[in-house]
C-alpha positions as CSV (number, residue, x, y, z in Angstrom):
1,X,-19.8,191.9,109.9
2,X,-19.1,195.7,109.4
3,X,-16.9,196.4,106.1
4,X,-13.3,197.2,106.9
5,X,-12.3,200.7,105.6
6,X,-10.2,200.3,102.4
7,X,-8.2,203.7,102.9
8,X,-5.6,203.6,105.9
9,X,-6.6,204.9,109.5
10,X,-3.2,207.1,110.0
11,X,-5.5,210.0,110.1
12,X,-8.0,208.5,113.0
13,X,-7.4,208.8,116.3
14,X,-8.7,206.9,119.4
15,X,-11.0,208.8,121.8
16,X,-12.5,208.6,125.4
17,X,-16.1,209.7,124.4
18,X,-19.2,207.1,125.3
19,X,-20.2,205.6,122.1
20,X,-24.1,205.8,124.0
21,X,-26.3,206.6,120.7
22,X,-27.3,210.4,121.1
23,X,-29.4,213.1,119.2
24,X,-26.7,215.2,117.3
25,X,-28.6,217.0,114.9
26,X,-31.7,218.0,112.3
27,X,-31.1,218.9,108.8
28,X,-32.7,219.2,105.4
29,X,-32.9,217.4,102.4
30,X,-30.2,219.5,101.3
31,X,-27.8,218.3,103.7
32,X,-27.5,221.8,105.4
33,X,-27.5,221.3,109.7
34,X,-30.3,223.2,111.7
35,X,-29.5,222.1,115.0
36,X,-26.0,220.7,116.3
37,X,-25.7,219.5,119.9
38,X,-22.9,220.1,121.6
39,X,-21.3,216.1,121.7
40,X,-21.3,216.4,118.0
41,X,-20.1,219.7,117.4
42,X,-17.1,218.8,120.4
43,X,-16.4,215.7,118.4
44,X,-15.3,217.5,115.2
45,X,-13.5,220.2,117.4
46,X,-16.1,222.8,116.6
47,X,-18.6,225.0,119.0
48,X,-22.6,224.6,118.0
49,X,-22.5,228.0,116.7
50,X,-19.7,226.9,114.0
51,X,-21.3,223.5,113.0
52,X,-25.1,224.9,112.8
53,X,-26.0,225.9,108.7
54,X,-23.1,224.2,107.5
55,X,-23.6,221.4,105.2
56,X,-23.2,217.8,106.7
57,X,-21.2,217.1,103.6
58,X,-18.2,219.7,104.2
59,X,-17.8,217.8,107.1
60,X,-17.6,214.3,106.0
61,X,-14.7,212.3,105.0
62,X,-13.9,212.5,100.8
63,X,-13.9,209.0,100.1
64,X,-16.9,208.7,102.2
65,X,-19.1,211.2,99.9
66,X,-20.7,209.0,97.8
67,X,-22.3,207.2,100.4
68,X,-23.8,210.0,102.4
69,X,-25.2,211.6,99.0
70,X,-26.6,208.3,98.4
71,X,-28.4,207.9,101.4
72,X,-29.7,211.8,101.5
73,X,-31.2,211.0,98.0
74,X,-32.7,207.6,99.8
75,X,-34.6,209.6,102.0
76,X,-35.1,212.5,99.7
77,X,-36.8,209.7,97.6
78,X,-39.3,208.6,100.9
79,X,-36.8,205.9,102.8
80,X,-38.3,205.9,106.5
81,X,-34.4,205.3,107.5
82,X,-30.6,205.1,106.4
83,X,-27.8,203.5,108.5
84,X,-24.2,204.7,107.9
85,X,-21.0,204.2,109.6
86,X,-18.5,206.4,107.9
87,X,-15.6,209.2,108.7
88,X,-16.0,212.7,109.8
89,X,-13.1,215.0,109.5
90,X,-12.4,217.3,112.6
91,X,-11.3,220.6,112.3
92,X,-8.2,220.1,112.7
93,X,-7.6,217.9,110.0
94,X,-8.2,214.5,112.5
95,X,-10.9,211.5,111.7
96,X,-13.3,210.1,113.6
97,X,-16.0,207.6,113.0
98,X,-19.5,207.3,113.8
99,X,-22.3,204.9,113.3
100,X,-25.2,207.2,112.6
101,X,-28.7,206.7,111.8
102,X,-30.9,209.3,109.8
103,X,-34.9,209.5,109.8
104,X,-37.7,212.4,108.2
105,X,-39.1,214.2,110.3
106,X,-42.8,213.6,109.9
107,X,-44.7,216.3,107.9
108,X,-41.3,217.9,106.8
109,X,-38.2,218.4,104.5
110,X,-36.3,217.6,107.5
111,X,-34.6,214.8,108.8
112,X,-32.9,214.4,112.2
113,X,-29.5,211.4,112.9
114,X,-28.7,210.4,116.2
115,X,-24.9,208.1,116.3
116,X,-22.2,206.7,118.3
117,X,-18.4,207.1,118.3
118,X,-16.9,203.6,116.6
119,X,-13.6,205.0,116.3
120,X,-12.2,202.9,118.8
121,X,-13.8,200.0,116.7
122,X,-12.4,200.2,113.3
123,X,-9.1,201.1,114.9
124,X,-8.9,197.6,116.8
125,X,-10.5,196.3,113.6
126,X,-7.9,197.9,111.4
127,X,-5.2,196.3,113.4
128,X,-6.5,192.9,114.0
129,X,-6.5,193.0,110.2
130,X,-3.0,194.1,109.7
131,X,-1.9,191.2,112.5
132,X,-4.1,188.7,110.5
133,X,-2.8,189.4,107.2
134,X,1.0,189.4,108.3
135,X,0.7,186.1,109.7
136,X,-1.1,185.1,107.1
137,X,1.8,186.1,104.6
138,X,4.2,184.8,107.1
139,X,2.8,181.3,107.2
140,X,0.8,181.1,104.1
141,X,-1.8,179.6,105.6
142,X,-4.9,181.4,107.7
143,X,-4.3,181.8,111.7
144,X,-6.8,184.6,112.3
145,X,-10.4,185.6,111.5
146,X,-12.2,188.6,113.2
147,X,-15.7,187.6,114.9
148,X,-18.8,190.4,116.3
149,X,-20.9,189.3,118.9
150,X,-24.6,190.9,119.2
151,X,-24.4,191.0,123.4
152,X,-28.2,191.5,123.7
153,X,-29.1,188.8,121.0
154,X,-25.6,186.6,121.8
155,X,-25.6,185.9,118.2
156,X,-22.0,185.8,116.5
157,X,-21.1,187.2,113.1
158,X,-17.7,186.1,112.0
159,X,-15.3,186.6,109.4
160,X,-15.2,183.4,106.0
161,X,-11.8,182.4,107.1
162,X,-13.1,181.2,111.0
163,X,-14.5,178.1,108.6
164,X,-11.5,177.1,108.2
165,X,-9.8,177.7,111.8
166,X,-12.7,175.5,113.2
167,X,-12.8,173.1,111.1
168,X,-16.8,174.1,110.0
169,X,-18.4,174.0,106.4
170,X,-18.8,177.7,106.0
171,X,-22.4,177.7,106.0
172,X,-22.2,176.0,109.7
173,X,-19.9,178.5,111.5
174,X,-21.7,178.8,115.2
175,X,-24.5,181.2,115.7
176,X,-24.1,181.5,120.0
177,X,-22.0,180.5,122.5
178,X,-23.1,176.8,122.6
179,X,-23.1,176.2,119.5
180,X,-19.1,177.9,118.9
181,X,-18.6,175.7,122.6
182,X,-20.1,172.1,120.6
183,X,-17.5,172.6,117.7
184,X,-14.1,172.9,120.2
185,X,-13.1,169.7,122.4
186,X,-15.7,168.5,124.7
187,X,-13.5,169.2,127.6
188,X,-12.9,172.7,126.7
189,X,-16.1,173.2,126.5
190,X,-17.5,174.5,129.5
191,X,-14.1,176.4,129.4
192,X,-15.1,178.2,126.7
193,X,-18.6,179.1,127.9
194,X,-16.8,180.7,131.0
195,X,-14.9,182.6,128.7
196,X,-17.8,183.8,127.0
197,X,-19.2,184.7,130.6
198,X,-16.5,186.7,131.2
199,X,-16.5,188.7,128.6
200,X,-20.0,189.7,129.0
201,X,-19.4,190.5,132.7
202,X,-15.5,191.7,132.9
203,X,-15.6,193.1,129.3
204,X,-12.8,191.1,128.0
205,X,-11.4,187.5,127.5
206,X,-8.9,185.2,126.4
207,X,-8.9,181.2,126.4
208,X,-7.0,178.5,124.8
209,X,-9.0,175.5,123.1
210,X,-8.5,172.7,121.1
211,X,-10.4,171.8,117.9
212,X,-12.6,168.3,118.2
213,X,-11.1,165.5,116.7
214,X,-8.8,167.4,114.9
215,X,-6.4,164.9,113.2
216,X,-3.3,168.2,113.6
217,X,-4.0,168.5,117.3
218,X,-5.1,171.9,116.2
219,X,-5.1,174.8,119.3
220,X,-7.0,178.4,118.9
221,X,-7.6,181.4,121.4
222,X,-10.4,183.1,121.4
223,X,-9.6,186.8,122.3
224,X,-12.2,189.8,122.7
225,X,-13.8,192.6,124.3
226,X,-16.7,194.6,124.7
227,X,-16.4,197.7,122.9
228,X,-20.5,199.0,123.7
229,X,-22.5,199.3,126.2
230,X,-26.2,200.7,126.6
231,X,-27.2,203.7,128.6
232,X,-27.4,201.4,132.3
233,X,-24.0,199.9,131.3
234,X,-24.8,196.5,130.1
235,X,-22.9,194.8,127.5
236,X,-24.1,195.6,123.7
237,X,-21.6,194.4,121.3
238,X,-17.7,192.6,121.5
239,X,-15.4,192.2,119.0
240,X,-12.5,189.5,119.2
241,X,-10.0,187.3,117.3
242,X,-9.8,183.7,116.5
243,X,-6.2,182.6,116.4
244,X,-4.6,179.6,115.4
245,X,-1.6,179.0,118.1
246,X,-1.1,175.4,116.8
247,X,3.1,176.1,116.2
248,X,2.8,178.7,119.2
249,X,1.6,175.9,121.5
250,X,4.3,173.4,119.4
251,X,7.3,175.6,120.2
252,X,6.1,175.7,124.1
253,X,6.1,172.2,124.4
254,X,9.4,172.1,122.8
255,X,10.9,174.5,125.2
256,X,9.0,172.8,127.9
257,X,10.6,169.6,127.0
258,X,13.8,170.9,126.7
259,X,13.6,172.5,130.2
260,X,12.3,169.9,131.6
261,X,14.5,166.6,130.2
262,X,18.0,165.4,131.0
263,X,20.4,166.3,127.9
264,X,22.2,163.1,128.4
265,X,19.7,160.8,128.7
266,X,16.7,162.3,127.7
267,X,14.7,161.3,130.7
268,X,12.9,164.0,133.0
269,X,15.7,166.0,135.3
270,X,15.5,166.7,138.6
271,X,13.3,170.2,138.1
272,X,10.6,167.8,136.4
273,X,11.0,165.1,139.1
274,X,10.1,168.0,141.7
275,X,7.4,169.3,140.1
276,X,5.6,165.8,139.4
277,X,6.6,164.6,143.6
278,X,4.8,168.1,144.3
279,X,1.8,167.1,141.9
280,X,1.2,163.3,142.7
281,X,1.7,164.7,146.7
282,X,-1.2,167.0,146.3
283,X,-3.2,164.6,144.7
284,X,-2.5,161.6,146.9
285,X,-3.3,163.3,149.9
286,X,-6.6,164.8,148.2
287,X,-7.7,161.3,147.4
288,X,-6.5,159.2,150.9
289,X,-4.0,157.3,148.2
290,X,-0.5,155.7,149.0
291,X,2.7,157.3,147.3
292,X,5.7,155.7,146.7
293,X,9.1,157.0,146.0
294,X,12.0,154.9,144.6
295,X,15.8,156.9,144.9
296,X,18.4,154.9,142.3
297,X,22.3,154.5,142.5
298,X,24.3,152.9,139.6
299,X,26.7,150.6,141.9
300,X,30.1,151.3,141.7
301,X,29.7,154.1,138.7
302,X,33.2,156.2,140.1
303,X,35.5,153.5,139.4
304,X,33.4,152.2,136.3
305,X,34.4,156.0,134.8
306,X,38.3,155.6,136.0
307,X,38.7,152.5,134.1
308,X,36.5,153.8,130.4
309,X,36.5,157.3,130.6
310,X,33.6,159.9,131.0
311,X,32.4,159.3,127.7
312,X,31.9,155.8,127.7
313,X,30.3,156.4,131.3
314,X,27.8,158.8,129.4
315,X,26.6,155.5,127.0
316,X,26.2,153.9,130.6
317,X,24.2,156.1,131.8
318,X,22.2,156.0,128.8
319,X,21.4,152.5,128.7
320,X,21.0,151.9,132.2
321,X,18.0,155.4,132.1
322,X,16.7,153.1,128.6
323,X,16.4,149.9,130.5
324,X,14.7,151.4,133.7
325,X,12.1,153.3,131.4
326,X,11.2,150.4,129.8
327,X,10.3,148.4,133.3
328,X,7.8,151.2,134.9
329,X,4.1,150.6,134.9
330,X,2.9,153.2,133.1
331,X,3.1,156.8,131.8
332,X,2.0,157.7,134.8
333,X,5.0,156.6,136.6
334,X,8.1,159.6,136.1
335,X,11.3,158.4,136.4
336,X,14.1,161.4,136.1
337,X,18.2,161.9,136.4
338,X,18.1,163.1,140.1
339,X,21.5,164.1,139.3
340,X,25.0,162.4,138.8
341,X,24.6,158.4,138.8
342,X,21.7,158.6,140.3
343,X,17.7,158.7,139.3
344,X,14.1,158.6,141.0
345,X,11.0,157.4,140.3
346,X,7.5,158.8,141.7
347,X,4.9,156.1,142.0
348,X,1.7,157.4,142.7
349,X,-1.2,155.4,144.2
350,X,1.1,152.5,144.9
351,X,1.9,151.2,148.5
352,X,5.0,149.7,149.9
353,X,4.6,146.0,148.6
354,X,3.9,147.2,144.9
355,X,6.8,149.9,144.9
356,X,9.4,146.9,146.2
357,X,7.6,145.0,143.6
358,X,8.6,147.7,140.7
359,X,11.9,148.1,142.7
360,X,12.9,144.6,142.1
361,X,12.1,144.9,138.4
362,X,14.3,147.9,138.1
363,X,17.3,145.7,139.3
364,X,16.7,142.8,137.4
365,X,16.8,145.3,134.2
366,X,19.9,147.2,135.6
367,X,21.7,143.7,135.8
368,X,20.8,143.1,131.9
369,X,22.6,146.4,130.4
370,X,25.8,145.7,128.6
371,X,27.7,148.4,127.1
372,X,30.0,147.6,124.3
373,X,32.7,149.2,125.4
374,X,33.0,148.3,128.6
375,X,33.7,144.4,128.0
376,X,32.3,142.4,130.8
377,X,31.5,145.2,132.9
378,X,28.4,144.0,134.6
379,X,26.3,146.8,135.3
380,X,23.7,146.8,138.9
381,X,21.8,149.5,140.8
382,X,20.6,149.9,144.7
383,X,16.9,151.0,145.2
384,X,15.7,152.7,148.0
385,X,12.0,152.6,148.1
386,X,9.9,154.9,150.5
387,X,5.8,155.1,150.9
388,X,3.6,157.3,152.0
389,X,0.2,156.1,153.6
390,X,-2.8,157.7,154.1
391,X,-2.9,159.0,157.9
392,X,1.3,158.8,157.9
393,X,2.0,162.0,160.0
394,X,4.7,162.9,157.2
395,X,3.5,166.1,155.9
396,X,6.5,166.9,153.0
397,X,6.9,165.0,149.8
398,X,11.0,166.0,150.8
399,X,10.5,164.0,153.8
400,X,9.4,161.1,151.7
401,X,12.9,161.6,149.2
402,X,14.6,161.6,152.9
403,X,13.6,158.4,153.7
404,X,14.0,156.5,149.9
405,X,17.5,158.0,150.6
406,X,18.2,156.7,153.7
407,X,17.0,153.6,152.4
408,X,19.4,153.9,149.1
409,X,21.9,154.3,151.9
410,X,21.0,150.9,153.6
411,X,21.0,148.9,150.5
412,X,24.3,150.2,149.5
413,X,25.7,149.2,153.1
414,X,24.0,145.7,152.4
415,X,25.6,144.8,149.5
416,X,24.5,146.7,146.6
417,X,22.5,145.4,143.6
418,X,19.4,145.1,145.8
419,X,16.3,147.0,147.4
420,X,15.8,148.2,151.1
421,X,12.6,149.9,152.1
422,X,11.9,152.3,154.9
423,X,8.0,153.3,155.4
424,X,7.4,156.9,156.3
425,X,6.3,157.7,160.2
């Protein structure tokens, strides 16, 4: 992983050059410039006339001095090669980077560099840092680490803390794709490998995931994008994030849940009733299976209110939405407040005889509600019950309410406290 600068980047400012490696000069041992090409000499806001015979160190960053002497001294002393990434300061008082690499020229006192601009870098570097440590202090815990992937190789360098955000001993943080992809949850997997894909092909990504068998249901995103390419425009090396968005994904859920439930009774409300009818629709139809709708009136609820009051209604409501919960199938079953006294239920994959059957138990469980305010108010509900069949020529899941509706209607007209069904045409 490249070092982070230590002294601030308020001086450096992005720019739209190629960071494709290029030739930009020859010099001698004594750090004086023979020949300047023009990319450099542009870079640093300078003609080739006014960069050639100056010294290489009067244009180099202060703080970054010592390392340049060091490595003219390496080669002075016969090193076939130095690598640098450091600051250059422009003429007009602006810093850039660049990634350079120095070699002798053979038979010589000469050496010639050739770099690439990796301004762009440490400024994305700089402040993925800065986010990092803020949450960091925020939460007192880690929630970021900074990863560099080797495109060409697809090898992955990445920051100590990633350990951690994994779940990894820190000696076994993932070298490649499929290895990062083995230590998230198997079915985010190939997720995750996509990702990767895209990055490499779009030049940037972002994905959720979830850590594997992580006992705090921890959840990450793995952001990044390419930041250099070779000369024919292929991918050479990305730079990203790992985040924890564990309380992120927590405080959506919330919200979702909030959005999505009854404030009364706590039950779905009508918005999540819609959504799930739309969902179990699409799926039914998908896999040739029946779907069943149930539409539920507490019996006699107006003058139940006129003789205890609204609030005493509300613990009625309450107990009757309790006792329904507690008589569906399974969690795959949504029952919601429709709205007023009344609720539904989507029963997906279930035909006409099995939703009467769950019908009948809703009743039976209405019948058994007593509120303690309400003496010997004997509470009941009417069900209508509606199914759709495979090859039905019913082609809305509001057709499907319409009929559990009508049938509400009949079973009220019957008698209440009791089911009528009407099948879909």
């Amino acid at each position: 992983m490249t070092a982070l600068p230590e002294a601030p980047l308020s001086g450096v400012r992005p720019t739209s050059r190629t960071s494709e490696v290029e030739l930009f000069s020859v010099a001698g041992l004594d750090g004086h410039l023979r020949e300047v090409n023009e990319p450099f000499a542009t870079l640093l806001g300078l003609s080739t006339t006014q960069a050639q015979d100056r010294s290489l160190l009067e244009l180099v960053h202060p703080e970054d001095l010592g390392a340049v002497v060091a490595a003219l001294a390496a080669l002075e002393a016969g090193a076939a090669e130095v690598l640098l990434d450091n600051r250059f300061v422009q003429k007009d008082g602006g810093t850039v980077y660049l990634e350079w690499v120095a070699r002798p020229v053979p038979d010589s006192d000469l050496w010639w560099a050739a770099g690439r601009d990796t301004t762009q870098f440490h400024l994305l570097l700089a402040q993925s840092l800065q986010l990092r440590t803020g949450l960091d202090l925020a939460l007192g815990q880690t929630v970021a680490a900074l990863w560099d992937l080797d495109a060409r190789g697809g090898l992955f360098t990445w920051e100590p803390q990633a350990a951690d955000l994994l779940g990894l001993a820190a000696d076994s943080l993932p070298a490649d794709a499929h290895a990062l992809a083995a230590a998230v949850h198997p079915e985010d997997a190939d997720r995750l490998l996509a990702a990767v894909q895209e990055l490499l092909t779009v030049g940037a990504t972002e994905v959720e995931v979830r850590v594997e068998d992580d006992a705090m249901g921890r959840h990450l995103s793995l952001r990044g994008k390419v930041l250099d390419r070779d000369r024919r425009g292929r991918p050479a090396r990305a730079v990203g994030l790992v985040l924890d968005i564990t309380a992120e994904k927590a405080m959506e859920e919330q919200m979702l849940r909030m959005v999505m439930s009854d404030a009364l009774t706590g039950v779905p409300n009508r918005r999540a009733f819609d959504q799930a009818l739309r969902s179990e629709w699409r799926r039914c139809t998908r896999a040739a299976e029946p779907l069943s709708v149930l539409m539920i009136d507490i019996d006699n609820f107006k003058s139940f209110n006129d003789t205890f009051g609204h609030l005493v209604g509300d613990a009625a409501l309450c107990g009757v939405a309790r006792a329904l919960s507690a008589s569906l199938r399974w969690a795959g079953d949504v029952l919601a407040r429709f709205g007023g006294e009344e609720f539904a239920v989507v029963l997906p994959g279930i035909d006409a005889k099995g939703a009467h059957a769950v019908a009948d138990r809703l009743v039976a469980a209405a019948r058994q509600v007593r509120i303690r305010q309400a003496g010997d108010w004997s509470m009941s509900v009417s069900v209508g019950v509606s199914t759709w069949l495979p090859g039905a020529t019913t082609r809305k899941p509001a057709e499907l309410v319409a009929q559990a509706d009508l049938a509400l209607y009949a079973a009220k007209a019957a008698g209440k406290d009791q089911v009528f069904a009407k099948a879909c045409p």
